[in-house]
Gaussian input, Z-matrix of N, CA and C with variables (Angstrom, degrees):
# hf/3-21g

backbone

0 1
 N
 C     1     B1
 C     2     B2     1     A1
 N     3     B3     2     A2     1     D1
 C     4     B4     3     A3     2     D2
 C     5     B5     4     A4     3     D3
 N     6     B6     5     A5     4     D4
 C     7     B7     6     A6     5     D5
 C     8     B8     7     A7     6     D6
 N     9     B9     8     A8     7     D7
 C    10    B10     9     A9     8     D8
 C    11    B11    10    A10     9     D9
 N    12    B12    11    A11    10    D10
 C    13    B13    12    A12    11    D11
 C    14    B14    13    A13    12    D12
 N    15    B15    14    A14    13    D13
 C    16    B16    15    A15    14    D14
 C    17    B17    16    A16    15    D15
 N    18    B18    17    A17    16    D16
 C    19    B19    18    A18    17    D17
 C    20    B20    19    A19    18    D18
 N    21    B21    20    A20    19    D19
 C    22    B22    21    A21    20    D20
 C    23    B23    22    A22    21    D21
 N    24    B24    23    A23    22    D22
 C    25    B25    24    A24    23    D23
 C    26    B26    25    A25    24    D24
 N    27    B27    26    A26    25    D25
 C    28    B28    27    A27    26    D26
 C    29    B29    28    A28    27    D27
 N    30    B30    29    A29    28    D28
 C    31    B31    30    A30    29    D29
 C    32    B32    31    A31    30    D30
 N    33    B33    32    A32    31    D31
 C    34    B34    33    A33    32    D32
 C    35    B35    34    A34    33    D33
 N    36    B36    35    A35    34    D34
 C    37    B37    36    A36    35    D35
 C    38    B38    37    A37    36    D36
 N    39    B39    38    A38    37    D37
 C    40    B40    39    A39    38    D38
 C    41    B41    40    A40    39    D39
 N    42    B42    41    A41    40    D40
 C    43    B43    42    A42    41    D41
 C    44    B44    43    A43    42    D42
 N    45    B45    44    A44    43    D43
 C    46    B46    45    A45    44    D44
 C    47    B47    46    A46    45    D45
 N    48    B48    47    A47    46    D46
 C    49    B49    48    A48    47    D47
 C    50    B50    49    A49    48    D48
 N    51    B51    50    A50    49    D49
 C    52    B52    51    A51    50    D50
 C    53    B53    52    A52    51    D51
 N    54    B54    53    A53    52    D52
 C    55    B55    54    A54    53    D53
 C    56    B56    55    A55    54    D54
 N    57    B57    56    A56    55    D55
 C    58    B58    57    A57    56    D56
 C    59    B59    58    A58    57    D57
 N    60    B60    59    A59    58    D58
 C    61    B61    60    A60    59    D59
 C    62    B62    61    A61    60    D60
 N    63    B63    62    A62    61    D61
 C    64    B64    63    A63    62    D62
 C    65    B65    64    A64    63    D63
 N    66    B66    65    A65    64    D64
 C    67    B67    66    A66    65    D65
 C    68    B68    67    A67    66    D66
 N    69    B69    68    A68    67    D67
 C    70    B70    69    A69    68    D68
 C    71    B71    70    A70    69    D69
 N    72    B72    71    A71    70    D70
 C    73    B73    72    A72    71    D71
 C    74    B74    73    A73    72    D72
 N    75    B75    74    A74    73    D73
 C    76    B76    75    A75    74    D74
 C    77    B77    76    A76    75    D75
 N    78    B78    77    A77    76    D76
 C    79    B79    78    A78    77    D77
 C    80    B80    79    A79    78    D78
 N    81    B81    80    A80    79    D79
 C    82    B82    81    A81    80    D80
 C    83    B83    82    A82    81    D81
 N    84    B84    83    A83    82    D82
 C    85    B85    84    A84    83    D83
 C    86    B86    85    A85    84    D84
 N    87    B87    86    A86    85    D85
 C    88    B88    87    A87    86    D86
 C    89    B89    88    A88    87    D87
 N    90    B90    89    A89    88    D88
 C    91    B91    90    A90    89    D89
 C    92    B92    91    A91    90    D90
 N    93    B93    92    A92    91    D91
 C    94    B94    93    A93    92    D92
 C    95    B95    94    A94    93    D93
 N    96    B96    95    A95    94    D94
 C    97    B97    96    A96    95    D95
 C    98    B98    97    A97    96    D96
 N    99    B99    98    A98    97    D97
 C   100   B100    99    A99    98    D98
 C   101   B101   100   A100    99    D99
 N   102   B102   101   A101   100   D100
 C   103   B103   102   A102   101   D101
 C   104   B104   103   A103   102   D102
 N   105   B105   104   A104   103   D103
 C   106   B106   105   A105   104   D104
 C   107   B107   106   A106   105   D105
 N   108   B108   107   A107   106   D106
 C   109   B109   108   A108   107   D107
 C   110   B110   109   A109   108   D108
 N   111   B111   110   A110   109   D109
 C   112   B112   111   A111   110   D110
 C   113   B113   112   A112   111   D111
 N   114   B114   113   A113   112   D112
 C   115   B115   114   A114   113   D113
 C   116   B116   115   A115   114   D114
 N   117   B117   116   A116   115   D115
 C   118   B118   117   A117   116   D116
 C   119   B119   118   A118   117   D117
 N   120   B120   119   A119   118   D118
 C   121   B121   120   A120   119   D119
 C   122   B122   121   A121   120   D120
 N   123   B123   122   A122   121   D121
 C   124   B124   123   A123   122   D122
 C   125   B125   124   A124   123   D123
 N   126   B126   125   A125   124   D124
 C   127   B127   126   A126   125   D125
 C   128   B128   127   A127   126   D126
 N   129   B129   128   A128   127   D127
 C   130   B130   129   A129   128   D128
 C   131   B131   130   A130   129   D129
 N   132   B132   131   A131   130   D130
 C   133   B133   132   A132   131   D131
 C   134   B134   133   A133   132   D132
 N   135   B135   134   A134   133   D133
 C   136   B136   135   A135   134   D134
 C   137   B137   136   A136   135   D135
 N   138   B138   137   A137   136   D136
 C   139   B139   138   A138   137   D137
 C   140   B140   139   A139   138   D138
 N   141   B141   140   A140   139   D139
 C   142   B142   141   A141   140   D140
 C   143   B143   142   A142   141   D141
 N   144   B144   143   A143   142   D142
 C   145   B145   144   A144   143   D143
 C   146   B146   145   A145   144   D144
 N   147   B147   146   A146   145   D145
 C   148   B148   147   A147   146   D146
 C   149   B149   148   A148   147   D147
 N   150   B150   149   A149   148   D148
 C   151   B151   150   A150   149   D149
 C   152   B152   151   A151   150   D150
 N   153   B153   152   A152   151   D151
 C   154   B154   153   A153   152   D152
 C   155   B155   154   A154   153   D153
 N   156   B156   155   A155   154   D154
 C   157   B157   156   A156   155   D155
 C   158   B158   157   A157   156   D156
 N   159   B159   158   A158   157   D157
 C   160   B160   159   A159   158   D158
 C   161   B161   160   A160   159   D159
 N   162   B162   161   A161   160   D160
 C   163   B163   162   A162   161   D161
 C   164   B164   163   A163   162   D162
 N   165   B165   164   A164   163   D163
 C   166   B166   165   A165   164   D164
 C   167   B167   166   A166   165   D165
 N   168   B168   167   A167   166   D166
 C   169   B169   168   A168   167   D167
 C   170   B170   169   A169   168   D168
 N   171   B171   170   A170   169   D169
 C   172   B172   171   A171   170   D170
 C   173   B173   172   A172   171   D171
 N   174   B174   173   A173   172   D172
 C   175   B175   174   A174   173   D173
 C   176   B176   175   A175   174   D174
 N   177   B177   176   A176   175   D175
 C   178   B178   177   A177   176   D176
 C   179   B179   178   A178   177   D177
 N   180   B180   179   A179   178   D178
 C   181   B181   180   A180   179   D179
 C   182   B182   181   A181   180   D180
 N   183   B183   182   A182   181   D181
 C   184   B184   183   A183   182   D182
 C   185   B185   184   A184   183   D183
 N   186   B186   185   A185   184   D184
 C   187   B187   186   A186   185   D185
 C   188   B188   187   A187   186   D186
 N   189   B189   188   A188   187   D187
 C   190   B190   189   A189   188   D188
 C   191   B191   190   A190   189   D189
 N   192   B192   191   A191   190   D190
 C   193   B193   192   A192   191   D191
 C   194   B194   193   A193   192   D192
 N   195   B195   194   A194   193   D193
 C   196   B196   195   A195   194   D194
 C   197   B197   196   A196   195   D195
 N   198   B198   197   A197   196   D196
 C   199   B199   198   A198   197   D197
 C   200   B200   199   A199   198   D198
 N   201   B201   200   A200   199   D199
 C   202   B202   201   A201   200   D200
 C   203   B203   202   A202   201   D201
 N   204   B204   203   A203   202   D202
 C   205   B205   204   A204   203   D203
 C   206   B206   205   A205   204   D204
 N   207   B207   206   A206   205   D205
 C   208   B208   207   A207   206   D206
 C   209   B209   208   A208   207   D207
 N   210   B210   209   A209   208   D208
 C   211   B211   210   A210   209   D209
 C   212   B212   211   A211   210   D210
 N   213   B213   212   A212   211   D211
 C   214   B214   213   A213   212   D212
 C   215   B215   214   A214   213   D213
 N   216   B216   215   A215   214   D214
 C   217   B217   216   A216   215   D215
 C   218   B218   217   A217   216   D216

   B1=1.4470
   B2=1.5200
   B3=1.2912
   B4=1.4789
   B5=1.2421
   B6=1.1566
   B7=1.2692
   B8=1.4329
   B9=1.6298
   B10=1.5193
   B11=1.5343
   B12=1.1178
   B13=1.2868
   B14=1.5528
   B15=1.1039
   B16=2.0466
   B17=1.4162
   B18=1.4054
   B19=1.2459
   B20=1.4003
   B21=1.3965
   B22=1.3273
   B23=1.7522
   B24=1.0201
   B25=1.6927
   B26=1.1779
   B27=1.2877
   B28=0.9541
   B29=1.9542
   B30=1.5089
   B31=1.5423
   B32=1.8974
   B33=1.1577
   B34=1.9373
   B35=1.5330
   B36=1.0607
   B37=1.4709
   B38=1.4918
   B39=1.5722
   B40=1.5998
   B41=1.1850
   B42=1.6291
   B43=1.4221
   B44=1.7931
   B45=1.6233
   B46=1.3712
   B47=1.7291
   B48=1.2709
   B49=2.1174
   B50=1.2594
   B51=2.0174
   B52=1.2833
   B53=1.6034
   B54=1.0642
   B55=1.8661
   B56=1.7417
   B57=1.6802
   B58=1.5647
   B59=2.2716
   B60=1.2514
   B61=1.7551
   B62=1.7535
   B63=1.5142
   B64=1.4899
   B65=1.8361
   B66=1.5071
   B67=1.1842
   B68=1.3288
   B69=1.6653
   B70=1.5895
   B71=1.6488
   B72=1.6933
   B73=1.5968
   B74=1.9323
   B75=1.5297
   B76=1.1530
   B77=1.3414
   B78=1.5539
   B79=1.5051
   B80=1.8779
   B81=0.8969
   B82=1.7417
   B83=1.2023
   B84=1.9001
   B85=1.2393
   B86=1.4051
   B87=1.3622
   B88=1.5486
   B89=1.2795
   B90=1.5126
   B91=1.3111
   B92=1.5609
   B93=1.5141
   B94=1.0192
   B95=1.9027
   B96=1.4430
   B97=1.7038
   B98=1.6099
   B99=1.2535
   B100=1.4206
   B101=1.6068
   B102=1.5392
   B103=1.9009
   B104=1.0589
   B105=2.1018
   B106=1.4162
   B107=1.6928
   B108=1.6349
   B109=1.4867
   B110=2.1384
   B111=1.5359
   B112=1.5224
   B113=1.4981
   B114=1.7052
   B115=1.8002
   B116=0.9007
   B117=1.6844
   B118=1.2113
   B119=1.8691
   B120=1.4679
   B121=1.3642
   B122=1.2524
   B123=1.2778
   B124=1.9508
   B125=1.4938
   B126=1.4486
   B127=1.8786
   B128=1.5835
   B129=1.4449
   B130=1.9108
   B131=1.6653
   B132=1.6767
   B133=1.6361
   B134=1.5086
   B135=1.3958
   B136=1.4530
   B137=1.3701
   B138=1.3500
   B139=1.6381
   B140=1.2339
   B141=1.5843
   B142=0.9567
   B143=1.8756
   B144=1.3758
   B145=0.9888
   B146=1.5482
   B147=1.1994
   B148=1.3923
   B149=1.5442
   B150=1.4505
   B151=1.8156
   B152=1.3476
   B153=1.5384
   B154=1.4057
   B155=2.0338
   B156=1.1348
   B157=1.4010
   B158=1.6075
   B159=1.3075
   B160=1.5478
   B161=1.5716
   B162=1.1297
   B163=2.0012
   B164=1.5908
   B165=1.4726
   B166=1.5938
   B167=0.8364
   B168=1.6235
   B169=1.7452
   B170=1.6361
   B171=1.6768
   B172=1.3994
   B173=1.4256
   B174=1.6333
   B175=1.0871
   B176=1.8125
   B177=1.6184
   B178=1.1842
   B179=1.8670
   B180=1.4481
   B181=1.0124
   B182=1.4733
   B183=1.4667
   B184=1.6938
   B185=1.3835
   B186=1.0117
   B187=1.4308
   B188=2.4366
   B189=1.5570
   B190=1.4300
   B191=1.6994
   B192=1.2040
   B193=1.7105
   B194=1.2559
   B195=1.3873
   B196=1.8657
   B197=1.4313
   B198=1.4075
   B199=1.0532
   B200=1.4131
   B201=1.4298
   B202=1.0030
   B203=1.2807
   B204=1.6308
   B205=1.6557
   B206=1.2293
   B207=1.3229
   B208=1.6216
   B209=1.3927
   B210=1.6421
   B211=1.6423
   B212=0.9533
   B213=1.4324
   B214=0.9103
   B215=1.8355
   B216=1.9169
   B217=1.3468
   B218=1.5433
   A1=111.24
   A2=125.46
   A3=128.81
   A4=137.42
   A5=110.20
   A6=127.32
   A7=137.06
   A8=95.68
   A9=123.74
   A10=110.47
   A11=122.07
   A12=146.19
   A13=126.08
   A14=97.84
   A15=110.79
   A16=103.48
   A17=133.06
   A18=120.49
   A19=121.43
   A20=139.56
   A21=121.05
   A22=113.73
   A23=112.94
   A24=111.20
   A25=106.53
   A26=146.39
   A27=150.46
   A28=99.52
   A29=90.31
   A30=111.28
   A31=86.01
   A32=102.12
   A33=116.49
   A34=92.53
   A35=142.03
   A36=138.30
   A37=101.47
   A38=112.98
   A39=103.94
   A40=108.81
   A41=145.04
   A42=112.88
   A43=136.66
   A44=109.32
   A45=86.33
   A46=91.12
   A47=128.45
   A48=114.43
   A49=100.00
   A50=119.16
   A51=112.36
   A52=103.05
   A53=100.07
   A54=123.39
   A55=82.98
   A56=107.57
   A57=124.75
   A58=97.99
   A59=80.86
   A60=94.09
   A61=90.68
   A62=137.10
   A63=119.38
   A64=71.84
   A65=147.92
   A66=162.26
   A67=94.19
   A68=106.52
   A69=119.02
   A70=116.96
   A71=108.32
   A72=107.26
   A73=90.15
   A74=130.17
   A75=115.36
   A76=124.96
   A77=114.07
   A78=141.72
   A79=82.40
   A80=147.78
   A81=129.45
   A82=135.95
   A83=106.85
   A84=127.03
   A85=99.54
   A86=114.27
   A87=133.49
   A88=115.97
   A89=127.58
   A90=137.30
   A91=101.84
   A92=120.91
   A93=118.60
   A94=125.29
   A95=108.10
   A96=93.84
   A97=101.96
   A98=109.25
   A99=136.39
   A100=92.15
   A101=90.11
   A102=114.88
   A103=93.90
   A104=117.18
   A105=111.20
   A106=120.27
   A107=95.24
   A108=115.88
   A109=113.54
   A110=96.12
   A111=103.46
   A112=122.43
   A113=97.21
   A114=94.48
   A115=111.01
   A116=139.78
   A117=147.06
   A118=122.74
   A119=99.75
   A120=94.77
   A121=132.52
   A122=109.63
   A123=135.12
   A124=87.36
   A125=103.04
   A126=114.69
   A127=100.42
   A128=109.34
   A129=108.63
   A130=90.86
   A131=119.50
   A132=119.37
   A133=95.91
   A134=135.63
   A135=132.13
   A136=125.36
   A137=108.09
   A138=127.61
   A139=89.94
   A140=123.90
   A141=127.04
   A142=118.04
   A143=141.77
   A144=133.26
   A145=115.49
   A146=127.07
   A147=143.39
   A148=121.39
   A149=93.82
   A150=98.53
   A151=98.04
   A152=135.98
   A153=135.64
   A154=98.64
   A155=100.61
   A156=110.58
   A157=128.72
   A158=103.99
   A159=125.97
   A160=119.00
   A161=108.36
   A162=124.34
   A163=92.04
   A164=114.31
   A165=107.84
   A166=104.53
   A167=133.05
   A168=135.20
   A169=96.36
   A170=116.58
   A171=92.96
   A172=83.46
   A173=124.33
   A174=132.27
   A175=86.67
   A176=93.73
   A177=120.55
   A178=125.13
   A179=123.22
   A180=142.30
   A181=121.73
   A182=96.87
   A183=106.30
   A184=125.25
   A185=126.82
   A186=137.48
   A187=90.57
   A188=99.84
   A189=86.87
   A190=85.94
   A191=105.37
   A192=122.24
   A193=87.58
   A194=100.89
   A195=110.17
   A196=101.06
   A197=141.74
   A198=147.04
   A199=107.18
   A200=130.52
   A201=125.98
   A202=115.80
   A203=127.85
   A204=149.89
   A205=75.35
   A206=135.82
   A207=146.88
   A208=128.33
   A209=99.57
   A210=97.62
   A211=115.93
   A212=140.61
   A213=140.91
   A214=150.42
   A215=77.99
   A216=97.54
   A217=101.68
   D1=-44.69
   D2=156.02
   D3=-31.60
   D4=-29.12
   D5=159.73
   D6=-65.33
   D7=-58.69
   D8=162.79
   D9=-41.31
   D10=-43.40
   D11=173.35
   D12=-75.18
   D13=-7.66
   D14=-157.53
   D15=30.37
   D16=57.84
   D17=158.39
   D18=-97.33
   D19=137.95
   D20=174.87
   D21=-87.18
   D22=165.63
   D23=176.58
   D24=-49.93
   D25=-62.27
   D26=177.29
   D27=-14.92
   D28=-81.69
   D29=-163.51
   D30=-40.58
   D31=-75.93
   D32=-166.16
   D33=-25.02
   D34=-39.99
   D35=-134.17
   D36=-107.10
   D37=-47.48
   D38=170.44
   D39=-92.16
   D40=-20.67
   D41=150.35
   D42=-59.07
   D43=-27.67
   D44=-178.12
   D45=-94.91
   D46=38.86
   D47=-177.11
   D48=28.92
   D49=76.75
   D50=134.45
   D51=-132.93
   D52=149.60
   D53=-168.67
   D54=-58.76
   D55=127.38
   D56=173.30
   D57=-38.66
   D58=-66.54
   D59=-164.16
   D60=-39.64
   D61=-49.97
   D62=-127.80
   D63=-94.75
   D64=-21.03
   D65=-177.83
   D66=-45.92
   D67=-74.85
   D68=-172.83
   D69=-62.88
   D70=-30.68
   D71=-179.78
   D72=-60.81
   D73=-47.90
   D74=-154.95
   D75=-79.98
   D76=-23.23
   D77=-175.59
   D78=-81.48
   D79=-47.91
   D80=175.87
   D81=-104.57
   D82=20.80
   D83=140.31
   D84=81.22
   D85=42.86
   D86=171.12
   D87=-96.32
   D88=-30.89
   D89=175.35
   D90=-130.97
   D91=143.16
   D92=156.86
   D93=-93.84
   D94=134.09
   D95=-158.64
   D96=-82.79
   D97=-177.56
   D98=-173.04
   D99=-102.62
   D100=147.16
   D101=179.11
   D102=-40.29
   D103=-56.03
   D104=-153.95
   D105=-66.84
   D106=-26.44
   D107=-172.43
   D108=-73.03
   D109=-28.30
   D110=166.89
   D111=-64.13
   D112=-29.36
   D113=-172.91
   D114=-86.04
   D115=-22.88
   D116=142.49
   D117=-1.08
   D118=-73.40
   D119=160.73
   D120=-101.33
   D121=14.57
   D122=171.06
   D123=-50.94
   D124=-71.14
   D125=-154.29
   D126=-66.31
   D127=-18.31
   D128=-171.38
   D129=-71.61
   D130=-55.48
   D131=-162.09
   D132=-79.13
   D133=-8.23
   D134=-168.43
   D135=60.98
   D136=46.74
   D137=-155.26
   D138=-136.21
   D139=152.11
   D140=164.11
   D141=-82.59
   D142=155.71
   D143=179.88
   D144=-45.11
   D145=-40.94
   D146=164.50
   D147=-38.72
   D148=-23.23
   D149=175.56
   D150=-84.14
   D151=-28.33
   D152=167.62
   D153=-29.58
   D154=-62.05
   D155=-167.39
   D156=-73.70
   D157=-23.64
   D158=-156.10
   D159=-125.91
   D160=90.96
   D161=-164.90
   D162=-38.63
   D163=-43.02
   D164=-141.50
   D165=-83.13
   D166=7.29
   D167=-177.34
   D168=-119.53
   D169=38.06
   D170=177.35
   D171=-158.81
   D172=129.30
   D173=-144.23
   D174=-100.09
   D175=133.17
   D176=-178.12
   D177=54.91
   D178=-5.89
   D179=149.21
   D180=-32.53
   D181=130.52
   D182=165.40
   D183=-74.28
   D184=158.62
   D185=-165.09
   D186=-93.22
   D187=71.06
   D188=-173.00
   D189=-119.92
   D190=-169.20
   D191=-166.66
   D192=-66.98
   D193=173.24
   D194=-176.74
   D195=-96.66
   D196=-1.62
   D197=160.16
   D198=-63.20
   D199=-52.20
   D200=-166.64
   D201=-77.74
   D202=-42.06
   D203=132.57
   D204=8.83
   D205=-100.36
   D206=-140.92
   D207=-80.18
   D208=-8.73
   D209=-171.64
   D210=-44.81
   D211=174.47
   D212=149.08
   D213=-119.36
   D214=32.10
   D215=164.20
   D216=-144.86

């Protein structure tokens, strides 16, 4: 989705206020996040958290884990 967006982590991380490190634990599927922690960068890509889950609300996107949705490489 970062991409889609041209945002770099950096940017993603101080617009939605999540700590870079807890960004990278979630983008490589080290922690799994909280509802509250998904909408965080929901409102940064302008997606609802549900596009985490759901190919067909994310333009040209694969139907892959929502971890990957977010990686950030």
């Amino acid at each position: 989705m970062r991409y889609l967006k041209s945002l770099s982590q950096k940017e993603v991380c101080a617009d939605s206020f999540i700590r870079q490190v807890q960004y990278s634990q979630i983008t490589d599927g080290k922690v799994e996040p909280s509802i509250s922690t998904l909408e965080k960068p929901g409102s940064v890509f302008e997606v609802s958290i549900s596009a985490f889950f759901n190919a067909d609300e994310l333009e040209g996107e694969l139907n892959l884990p929502m971890m990957q949705k977010i990686k950030n490489d």
